[in-house]
C-alpha positions as CSV (number, residue, x, y, z in Angstrom):
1,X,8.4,-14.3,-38.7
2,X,9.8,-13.9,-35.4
3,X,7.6,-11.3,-32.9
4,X,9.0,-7.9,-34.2
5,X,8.3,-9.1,-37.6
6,X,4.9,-10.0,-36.9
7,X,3.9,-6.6,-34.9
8,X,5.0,-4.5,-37.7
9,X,3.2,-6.5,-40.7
10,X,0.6,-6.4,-38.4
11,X,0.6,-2.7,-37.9
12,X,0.8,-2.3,-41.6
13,X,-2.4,-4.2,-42.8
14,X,0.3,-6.6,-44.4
15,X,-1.2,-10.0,-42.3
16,X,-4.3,-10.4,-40.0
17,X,-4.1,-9.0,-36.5
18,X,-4.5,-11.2,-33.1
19,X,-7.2,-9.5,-31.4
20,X,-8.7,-6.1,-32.7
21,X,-10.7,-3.5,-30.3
22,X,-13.8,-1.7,-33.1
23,X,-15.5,1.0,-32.7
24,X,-14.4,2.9,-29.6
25,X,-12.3,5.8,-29.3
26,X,-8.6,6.1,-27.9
27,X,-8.0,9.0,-25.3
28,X,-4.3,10.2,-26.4
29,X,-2.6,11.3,-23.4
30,X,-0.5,13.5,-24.5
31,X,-2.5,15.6,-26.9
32,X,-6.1,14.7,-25.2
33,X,-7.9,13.9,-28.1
34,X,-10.1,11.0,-28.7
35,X,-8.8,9.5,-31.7
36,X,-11.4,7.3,-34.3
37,X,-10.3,3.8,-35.6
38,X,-9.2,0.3,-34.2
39,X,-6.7,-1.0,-31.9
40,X,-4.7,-3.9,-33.8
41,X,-3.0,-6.1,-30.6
42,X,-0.3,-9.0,-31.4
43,X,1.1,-10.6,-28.9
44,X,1.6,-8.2,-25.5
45,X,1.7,-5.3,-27.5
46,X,0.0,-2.9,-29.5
47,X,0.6,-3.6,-33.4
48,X,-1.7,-0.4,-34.6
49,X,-4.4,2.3,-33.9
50,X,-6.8,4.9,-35.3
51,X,-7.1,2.7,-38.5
52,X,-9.2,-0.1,-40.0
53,X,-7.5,-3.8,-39.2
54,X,-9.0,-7.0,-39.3
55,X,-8.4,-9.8,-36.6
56,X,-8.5,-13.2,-35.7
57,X,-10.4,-12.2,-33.0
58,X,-12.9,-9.0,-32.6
59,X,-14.1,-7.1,-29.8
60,X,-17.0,-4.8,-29.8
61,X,-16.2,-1.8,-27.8
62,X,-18.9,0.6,-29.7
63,X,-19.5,3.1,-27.6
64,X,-16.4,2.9,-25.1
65,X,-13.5,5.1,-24.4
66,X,-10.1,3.4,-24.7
67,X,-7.7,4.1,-21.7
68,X,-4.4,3.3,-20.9
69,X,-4.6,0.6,-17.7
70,X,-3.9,2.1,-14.8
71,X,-0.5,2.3,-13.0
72,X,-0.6,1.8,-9.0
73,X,2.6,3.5,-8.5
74,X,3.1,2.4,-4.4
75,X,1.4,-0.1,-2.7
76,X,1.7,-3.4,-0.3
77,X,0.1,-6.0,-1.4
78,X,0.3,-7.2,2.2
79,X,-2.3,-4.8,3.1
80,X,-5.0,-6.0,1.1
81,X,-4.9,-9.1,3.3
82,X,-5.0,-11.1,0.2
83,X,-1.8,-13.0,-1.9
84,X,-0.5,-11.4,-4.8
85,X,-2.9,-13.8,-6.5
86,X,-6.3,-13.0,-5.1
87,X,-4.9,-9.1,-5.5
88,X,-4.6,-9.5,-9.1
89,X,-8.3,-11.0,-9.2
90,X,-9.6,-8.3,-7.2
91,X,-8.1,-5.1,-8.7
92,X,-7.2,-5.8,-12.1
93,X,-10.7,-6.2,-13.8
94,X,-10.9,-2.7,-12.6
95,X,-8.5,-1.9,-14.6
96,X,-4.8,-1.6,-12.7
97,X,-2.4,-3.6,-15.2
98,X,0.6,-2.5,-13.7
99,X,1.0,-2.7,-9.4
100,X,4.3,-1.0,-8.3
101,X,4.6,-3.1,-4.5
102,X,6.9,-3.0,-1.7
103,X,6.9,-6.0,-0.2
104,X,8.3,-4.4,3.2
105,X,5.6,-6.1,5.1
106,X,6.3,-9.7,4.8
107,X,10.1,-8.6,4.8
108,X,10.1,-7.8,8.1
109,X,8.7,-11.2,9.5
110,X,10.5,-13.3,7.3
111,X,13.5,-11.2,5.1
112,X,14.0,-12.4,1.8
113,X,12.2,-15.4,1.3
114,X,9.1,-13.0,1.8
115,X,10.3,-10.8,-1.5
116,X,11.5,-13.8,-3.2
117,X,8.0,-15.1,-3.1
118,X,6.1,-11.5,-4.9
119,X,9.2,-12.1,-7.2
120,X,8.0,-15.6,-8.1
121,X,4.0,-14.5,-8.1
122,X,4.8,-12.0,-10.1
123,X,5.7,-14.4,-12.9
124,X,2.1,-15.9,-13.2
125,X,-0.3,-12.9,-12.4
126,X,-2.2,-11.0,-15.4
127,X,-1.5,-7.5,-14.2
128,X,2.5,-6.5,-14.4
129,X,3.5,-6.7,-10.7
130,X,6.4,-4.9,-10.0
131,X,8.2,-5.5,-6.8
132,X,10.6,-3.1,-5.3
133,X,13.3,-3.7,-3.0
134,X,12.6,-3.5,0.8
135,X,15.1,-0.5,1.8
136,X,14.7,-0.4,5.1
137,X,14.1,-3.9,7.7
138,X,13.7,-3.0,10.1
139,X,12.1,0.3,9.6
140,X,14.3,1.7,12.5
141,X,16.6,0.9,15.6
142,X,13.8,1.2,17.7
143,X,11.5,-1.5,17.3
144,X,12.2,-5.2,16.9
145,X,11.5,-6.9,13.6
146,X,11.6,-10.6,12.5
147,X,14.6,-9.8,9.8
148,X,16.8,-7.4,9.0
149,X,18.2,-7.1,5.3
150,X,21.4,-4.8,4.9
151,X,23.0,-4.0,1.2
152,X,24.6,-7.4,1.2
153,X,20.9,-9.1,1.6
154,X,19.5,-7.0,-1.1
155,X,22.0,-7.5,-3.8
156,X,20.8,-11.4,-3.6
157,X,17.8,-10.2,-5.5
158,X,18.4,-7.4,-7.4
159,X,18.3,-9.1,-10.7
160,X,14.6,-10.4,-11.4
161,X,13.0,-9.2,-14.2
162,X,10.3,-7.9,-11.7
163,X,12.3,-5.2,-10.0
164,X,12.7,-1.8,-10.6
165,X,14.9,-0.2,-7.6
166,X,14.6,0.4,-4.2
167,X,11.7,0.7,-2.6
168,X,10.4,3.5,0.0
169,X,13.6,5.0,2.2
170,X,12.2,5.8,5.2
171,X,14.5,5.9,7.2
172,X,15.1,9.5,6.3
173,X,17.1,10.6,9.6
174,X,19.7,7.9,8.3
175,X,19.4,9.3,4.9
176,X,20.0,13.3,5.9
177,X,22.4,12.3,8.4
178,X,24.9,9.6,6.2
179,X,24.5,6.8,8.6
180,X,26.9,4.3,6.6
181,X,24.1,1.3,6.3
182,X,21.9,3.9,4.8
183,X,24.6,5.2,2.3
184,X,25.6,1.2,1.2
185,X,22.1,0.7,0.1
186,X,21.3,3.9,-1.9
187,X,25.6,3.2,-3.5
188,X,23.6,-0.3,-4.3
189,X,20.8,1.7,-6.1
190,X,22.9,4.4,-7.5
191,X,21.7,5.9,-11.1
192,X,18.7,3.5,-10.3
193,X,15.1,4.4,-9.4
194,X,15.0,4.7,-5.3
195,X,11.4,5.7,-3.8
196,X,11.2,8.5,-1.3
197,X,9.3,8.5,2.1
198,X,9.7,11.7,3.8
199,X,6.9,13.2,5.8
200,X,6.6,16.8,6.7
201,X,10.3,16.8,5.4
202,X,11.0,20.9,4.2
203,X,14.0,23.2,3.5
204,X,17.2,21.9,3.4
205,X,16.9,18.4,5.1
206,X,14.4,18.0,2.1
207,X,17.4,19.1,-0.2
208,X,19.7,16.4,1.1
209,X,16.9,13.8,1.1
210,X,16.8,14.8,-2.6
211,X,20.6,14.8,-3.5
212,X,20.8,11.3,-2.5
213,X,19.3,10.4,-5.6
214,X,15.2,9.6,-4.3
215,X,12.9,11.1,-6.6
216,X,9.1,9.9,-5.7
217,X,7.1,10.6,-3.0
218,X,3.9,9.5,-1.4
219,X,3.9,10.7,2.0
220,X,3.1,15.2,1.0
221,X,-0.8,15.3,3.0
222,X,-0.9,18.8,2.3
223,X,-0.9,21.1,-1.2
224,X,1.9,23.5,0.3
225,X,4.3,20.2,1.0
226,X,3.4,19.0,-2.1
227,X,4.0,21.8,-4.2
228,X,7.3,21.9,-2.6
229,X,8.7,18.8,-3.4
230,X,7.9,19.2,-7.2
231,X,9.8,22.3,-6.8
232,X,12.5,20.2,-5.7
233,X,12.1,17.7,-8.7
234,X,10.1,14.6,-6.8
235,X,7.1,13.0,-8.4
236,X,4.7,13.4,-5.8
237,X,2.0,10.5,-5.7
238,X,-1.3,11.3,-4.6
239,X,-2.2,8.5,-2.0
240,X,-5.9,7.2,-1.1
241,X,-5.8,4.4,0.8
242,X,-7.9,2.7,3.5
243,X,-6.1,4.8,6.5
244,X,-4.2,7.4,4.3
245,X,-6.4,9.6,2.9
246,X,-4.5,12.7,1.0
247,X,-6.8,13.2,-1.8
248,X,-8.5,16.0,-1.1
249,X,-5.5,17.8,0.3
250,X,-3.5,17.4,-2.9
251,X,-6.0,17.3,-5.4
252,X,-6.2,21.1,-6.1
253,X,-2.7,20.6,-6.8
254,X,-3.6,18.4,-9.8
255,X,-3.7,20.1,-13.3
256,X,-2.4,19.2,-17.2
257,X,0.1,21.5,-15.8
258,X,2.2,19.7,-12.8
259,X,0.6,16.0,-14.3
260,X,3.5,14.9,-15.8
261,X,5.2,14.9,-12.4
262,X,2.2,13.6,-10.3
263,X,0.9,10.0,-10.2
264,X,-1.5,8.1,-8.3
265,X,-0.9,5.6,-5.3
266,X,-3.2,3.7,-2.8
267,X,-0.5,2.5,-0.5
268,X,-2.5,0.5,2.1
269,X,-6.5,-0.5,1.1
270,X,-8.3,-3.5,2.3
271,X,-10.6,-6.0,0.5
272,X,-13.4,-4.2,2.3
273,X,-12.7,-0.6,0.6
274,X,-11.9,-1.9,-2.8
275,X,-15.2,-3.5,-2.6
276,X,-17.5,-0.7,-1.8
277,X,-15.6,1.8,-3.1
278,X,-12.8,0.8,-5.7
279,X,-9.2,1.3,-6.7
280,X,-7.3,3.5,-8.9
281,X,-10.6,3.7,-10.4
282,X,-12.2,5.3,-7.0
283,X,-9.6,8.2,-7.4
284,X,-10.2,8.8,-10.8
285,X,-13.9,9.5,-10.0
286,X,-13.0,11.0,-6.6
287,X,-10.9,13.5,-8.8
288,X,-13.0,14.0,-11.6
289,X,-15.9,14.9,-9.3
290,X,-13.4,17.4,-7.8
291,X,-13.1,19.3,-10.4
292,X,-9.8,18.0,-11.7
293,X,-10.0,17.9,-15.7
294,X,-10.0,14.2,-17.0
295,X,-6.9,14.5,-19.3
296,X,-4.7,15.6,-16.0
297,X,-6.2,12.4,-14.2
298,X,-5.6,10.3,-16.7
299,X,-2.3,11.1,-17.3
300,X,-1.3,10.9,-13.7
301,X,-3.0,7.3,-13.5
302,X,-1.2,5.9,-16.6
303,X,1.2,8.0,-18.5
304,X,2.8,10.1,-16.1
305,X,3.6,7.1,-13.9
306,X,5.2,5.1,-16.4
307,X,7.9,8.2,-16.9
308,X,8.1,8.5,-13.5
309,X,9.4,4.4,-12.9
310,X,11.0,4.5,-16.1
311,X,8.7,2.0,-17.4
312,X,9.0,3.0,-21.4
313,X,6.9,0.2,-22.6
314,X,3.4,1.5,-21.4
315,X,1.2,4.4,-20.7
316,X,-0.3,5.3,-24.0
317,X,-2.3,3.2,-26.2
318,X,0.6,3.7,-28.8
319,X,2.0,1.4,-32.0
320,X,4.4,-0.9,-30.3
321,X,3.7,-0.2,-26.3
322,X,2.3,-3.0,-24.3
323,X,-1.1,-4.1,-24.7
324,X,-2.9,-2.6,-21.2
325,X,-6.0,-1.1,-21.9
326,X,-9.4,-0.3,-20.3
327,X,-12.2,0.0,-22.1
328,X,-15.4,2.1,-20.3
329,X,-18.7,3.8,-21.2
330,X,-17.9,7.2,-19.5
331,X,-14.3,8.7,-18.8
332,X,-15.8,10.7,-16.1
333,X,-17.8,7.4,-14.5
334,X,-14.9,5.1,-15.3
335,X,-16.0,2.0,-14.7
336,X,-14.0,-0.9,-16.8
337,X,-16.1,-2.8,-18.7
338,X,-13.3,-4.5,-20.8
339,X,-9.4,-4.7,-19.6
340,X,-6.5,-6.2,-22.1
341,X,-3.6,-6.9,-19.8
342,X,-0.3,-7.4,-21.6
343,X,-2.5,-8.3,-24.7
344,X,-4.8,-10.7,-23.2
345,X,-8.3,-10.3,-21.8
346,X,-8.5,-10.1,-18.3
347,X,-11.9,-12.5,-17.5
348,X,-13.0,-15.6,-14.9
349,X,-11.1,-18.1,-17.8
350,X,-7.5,-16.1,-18.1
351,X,-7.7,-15.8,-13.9
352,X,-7.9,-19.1,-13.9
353,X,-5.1,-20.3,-16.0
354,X,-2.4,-18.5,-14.3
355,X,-0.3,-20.7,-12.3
356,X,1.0,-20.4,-8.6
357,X,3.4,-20.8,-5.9
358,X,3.1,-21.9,-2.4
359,X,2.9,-19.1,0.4
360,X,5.3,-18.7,2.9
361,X,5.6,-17.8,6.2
362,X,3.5,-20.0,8.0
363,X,3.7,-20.0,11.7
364,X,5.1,-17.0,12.5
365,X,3.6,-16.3,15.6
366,X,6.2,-16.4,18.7
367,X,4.6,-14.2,21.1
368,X,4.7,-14.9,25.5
369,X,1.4,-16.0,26.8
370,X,0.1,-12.9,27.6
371,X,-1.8,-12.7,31.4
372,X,-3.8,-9.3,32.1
373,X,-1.2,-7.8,34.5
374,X,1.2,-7.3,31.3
375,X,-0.6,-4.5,30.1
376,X,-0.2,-2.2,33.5
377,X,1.3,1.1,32.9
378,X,3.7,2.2,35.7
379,X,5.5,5.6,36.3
380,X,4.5,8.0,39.2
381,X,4.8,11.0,36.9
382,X,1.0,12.3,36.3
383,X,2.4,14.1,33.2
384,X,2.0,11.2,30.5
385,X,2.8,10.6,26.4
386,X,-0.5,10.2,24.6
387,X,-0.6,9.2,20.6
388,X,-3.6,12.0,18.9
389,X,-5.1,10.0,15.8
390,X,-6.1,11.7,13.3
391,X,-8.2,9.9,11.5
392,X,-7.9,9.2,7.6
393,X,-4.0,9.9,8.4
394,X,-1.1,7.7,9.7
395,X,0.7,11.4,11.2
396,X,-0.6,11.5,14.8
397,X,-0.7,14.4,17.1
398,X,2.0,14.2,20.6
399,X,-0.2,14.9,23.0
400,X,-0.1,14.9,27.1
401,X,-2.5,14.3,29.6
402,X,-2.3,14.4,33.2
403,X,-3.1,10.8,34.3
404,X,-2.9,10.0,38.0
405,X,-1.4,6.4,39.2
406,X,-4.1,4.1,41.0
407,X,-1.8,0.9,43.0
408,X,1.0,1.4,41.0
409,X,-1.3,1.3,37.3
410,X,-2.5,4.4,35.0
411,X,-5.8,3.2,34.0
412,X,-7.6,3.5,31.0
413,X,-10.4,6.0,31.5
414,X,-12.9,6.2,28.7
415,X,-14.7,9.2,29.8
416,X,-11.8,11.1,28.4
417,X,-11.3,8.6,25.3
418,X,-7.5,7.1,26.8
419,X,-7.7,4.2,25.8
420,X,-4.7,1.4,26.4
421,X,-2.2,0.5,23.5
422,X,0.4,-2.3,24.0
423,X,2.8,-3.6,21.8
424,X,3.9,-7.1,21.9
425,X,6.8,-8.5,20.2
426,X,5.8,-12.0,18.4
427,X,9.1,-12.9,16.5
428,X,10.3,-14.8,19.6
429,X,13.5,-12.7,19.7
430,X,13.1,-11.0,23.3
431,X,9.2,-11.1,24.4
432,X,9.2,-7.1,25.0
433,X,5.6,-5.8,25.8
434,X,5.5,-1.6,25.8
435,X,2.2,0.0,27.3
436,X,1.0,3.4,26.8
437,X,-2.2,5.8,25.8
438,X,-3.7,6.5,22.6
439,X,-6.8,9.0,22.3
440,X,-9.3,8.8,19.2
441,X,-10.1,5.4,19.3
442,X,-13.3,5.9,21.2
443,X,-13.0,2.4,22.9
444,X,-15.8,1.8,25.9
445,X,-15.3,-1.7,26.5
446,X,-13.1,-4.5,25.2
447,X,-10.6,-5.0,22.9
448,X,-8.9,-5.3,19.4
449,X,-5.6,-6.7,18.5
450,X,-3.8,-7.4,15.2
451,X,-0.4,-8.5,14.0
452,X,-0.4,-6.3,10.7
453,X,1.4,-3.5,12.6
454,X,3.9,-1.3,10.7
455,X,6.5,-2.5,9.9
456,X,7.6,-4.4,12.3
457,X,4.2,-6.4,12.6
458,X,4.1,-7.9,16.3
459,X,1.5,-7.9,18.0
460,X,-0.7,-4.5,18.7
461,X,-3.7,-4.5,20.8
462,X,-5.2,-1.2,22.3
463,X,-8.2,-2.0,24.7
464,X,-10.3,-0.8,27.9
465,X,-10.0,-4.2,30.0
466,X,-6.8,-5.7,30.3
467,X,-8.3,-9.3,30.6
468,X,-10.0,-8.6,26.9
469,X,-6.9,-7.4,25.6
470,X,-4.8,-10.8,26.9
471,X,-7.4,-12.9,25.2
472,X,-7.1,-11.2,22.0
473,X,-3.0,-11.2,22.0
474,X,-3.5,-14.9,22.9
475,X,-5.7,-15.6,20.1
476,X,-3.6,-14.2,17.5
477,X,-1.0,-16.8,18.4
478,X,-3.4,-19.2,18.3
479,X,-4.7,-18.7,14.4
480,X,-1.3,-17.6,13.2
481,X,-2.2,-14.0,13.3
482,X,-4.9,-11.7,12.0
483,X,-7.5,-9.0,13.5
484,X,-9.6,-10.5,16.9
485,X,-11.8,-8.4,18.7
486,X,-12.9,-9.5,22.2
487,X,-15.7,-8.1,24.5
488,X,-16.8,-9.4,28.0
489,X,-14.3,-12.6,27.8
490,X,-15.7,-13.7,24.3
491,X,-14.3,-13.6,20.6
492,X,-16.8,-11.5,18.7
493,X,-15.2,-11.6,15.4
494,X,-11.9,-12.7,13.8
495,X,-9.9,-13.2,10.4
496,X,-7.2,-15.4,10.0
497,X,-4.1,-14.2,8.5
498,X,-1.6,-17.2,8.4
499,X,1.1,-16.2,5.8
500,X,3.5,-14.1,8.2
501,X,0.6,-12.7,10.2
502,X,-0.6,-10.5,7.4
503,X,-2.3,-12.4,4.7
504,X,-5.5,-14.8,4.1
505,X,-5.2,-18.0,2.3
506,X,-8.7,-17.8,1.5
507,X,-10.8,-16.0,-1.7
508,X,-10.9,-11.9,-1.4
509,X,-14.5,-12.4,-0.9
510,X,-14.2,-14.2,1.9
511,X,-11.8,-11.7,3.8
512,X,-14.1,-8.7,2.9
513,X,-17.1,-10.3,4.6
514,X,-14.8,-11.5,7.5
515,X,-13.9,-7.3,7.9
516,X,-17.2,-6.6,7.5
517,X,-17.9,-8.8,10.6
518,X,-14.9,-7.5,12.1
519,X,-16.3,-3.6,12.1
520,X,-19.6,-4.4,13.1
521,X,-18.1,-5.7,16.2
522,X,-15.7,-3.1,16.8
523,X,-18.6,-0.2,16.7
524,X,-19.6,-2.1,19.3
525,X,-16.8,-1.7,21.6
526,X,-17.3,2.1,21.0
527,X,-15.1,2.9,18.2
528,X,-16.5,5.2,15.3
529,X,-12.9,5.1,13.1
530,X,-13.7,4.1,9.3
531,X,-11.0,1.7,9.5
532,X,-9.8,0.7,13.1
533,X,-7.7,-2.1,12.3
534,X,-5.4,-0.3,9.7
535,X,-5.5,2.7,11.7
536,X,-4.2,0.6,15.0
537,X,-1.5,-1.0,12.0
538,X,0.2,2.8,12.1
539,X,0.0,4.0,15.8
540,X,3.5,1.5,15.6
541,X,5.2,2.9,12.8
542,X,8.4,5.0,14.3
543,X,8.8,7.0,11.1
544,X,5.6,8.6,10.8
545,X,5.3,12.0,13.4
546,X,4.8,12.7,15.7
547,X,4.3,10.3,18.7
548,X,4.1,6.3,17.7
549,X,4.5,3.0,19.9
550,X,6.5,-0.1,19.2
551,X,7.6,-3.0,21.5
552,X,10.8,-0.9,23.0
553,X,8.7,2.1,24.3
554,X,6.6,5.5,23.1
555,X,8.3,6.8,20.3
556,X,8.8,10.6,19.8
557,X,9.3,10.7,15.8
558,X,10.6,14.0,15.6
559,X,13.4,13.3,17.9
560,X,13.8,10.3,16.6
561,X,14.2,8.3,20.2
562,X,12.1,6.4,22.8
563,X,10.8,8.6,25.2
564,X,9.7,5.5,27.4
């Protein structure tokens, strides 16, 4: 028998199944009832349910709720600070059997090679990676990347099994306005899936955005933007990551109603967070707890975001659809206690059969030596650009302060929080270093620097002495990139991130105690942000209002232009 042969005399009772679940129930997702019987699996898919089947081999699951596994439906691998490898041990057992990724990050350091390699991982990993391509390296004309990829570039690697379509198009200015490298890309992608990125977009820009053909979107942080763009026919993905925090916001937006057309997303969300907190399975409680009714969650975790990426195989636990299942004790708890991946049992030996490929990227590093007097801000004007965080959000606010020159320098001046950011290109293309102020970091004393920086990723560093903030841009050159944070002329804590600058080489483990190590010593320096590194990461993304930084100057999002 060859495998469709097999599956069907398997649904029918006609020969033995491979592996049979007994004695849970299945949640159907699109009637929400819990349905009484056995799961019959051969091969990667689902031969049977809601009957009586015998198997080769039998799992217990007496007790347990059978769930579709879960669907990330945007994310970066890049930010977990892991490979795709140590990814898929972390956040599959907890039940994510599909990751939808953009490997932007690592594009823009090293181009294609860097989506070549998630193309290759993605051959050996239990979960079904799913890798998007890049749309837009560099993210803008105003920063300075270590690639750029135009249509040409992308239609390389348009054909792996892996792909889907195009991945976020944030360059939405270039979008609304028909610059012609914009239009080649989404002709590229045409009557394909393309993935939206359009913050606080509204009206009629949001209608051309739309036309183009993008139909997901994971940047709506409030209900009322939400609500609009499923009016205008997006799928909106509710987004919880470790900076990025729009859950709340958009969960009263959530209902068996406007499910079908909402997914969920975590975007950016460290070792650290996944650890203490969790995954897709973290917003499914979050939700839950919220009020949200189960069925609606569910749906938007599995179901709803396999219509949404066309992916028709999955997203039920249906005759015939692939084998990704999570099996739990309590839908509201949901904790995985069992996960099938693609019909095979996600555990310590199944992790360790899968094979590998080498990382790339190594020695990517090109920054100047840095001295202190590099991060002096000149200008005589008192009237001066300061980025607003917001914590738990990448949007920032514009704001101005009146900041008077001392010898030829605006100082930082931590009695009013104005703290120094600098920029420092490290792709060794033109050595640019832009200064300027952010407020909301709550810096005192010393500094913290990092070369994950959206989505260019040089070198960022905010700090309140300029001779701490040269010893930490230093350092990064010195271990190939990563997070440092300095105080009084001394390294307090570190982590290593050699591929490209923004991932470890070592266990997930390892890099969650290394952040733990890495906050401890930042709360010492004054700051009381949840997540200061990732939150420095998006003070330099140029596509996120209002007021950003990259290695050309202060960036004033709205208009869309350096401001200095």
């Amino acid at each position: 028998m060859d495998d469709l042969e097999r599956r069907i005399a398997q649904a029918r009772g006609d020969m033995q199944a491979e592996l049979v679940l007994r004695g849970g129930r299945v949640l159907d997702l699109v009637t929400g009832d819990l349905l009484e019987g056995d799961v019959a699996i051969c091969g990667d898919r689902i031969a049977g349910i809601a009957a009586d089947y015998n198997g080769a081999q039998v799992i217990d699951v007496s007790g347990m709720v059978l769930v579709p596994g879960f669907i990330d439906t945007h994310l970066h691998v890049e930010s977990s600070l892991v490979t795709p490898f140590e990814f898929d041990r972390c956040v599959t057992p907890r039940g994510v059997t599909t990751a939808i990724c953009d490997p932007h990050e690592i594009a823009n350091v090293i181009g294609l090679d860097g989506i070549r390699y998630f193309q290759q991982a993605s051959e050996h990993l239990l979960m079904d990676l799913r890798v998007q391509l890049s749309s837009c390296v560099p993210s803008t004309e105003m920063e300075t990347a270590g690639a750029r990829i135009e249509a040409d570039d992308l239609a390389q690697v348009m054909n792996h099994p892996s792909g889907i379509g195009l991945a976020e198009f944030m360059n939405y200015p270039g979008v609304i306005h028909r610059d012609p490298a914009a239009m080649a890309k989404l002709r590229l992608f045409a009557g394909g899936h393309v993935d939206g990125h359009c913050p606080q977009l509204r009206g009629r820009d949001l209608n051309a955005y739309v036309a183009a053909g993008i139909r997901t979107e994971h940047e709506a942080t409030t209900a009322k933007e939400a609500r609009e763009k499923l009016q205008k026919g997006m799928r909106v993905l509710i987004r919880e990551g470790s900076v990025s925090k729009d859950l709340e916001a958009l969960a009263p937006l959530l209902s068996e109603r406007t499910s079908p057309y909402m997914c969920l997303c975590t975007d950016d969300r460290n070792p650290l967070d996944i650890d203490e907190h969790g995954h897709l399975d973290y917003m499914i409680r979050r939700l839950i707890a919220r009020g949200v009714p189960p069925l609606a969650v569910y749906r938007a975790a599995s179901l709803s975001a396999a219509e949404a990426f066309g992916l028709k195989d999955r997203g039920l636990i249906a005759p015939g659809l692939r084998a990704d299942i999570v099996a739990m004790p309590d839908l509201d708890d949901c904790r995985a206690s069992l996960v099938i991946a693609g019909g095979r049992v996600v555990d310590d030996a199944a992790l360790g059969a899968r094979g590998h490929v080498a990382a790339p990227g190594r020695g990517s590093v090109k920054a100047p030596v840095i001295a202190p007097n590099d991060f002096r801000c000149s200008g005589n004007a008192e009237e001066t650009p300061v980025i607003g965080i917001l914590e738990g959000k990448i949007i920032t606010e514009h704001l101005t302060h009146r900041i008077a020159p001392v010898d030829g320098d605006k100082r930082p001046d931590a009695g009013r929080d104005l703290v120094r950011i600098a920029v420092v290109e490290r792709h060794g293309r033109n050595g640019n270093i832009a200064t300027g102020f952010v407020q909301g970091f709550g810096l005192r004393h010393g500094a913290i620097a990092s070369t994950v920086c959206h989505d260019h990723h040089n070198i960022a560093v905010v700090g309140m002495d300029y001779d701490d903030m040269a010893l930490a841009a230093n350092r990064l050159s010195e271990i190939e990139g990563g997070f440092v944070v300095v105080r009084d002329g001394r390294v307090l804590a570190e982590l290593p991130l050699p591929i490209a600058g923004l991932m470890s080489l070592d266990p997930f483990e390892d890099v969650r105690d290394r952040l733990v190590d890495l906050r401890a010593a930042a709360r010492t320096l004054g700051t009381t942000l949840e997540e200061p590194f990732l939150q420095l990461a998006f003070l330099a993304l140029p596509v996120i209002p209002a007021l950003k930084i990259t290695d050309r100057g202060m960036v004033d999002v709205n208009r869309f232009e350096i401001i200095g």
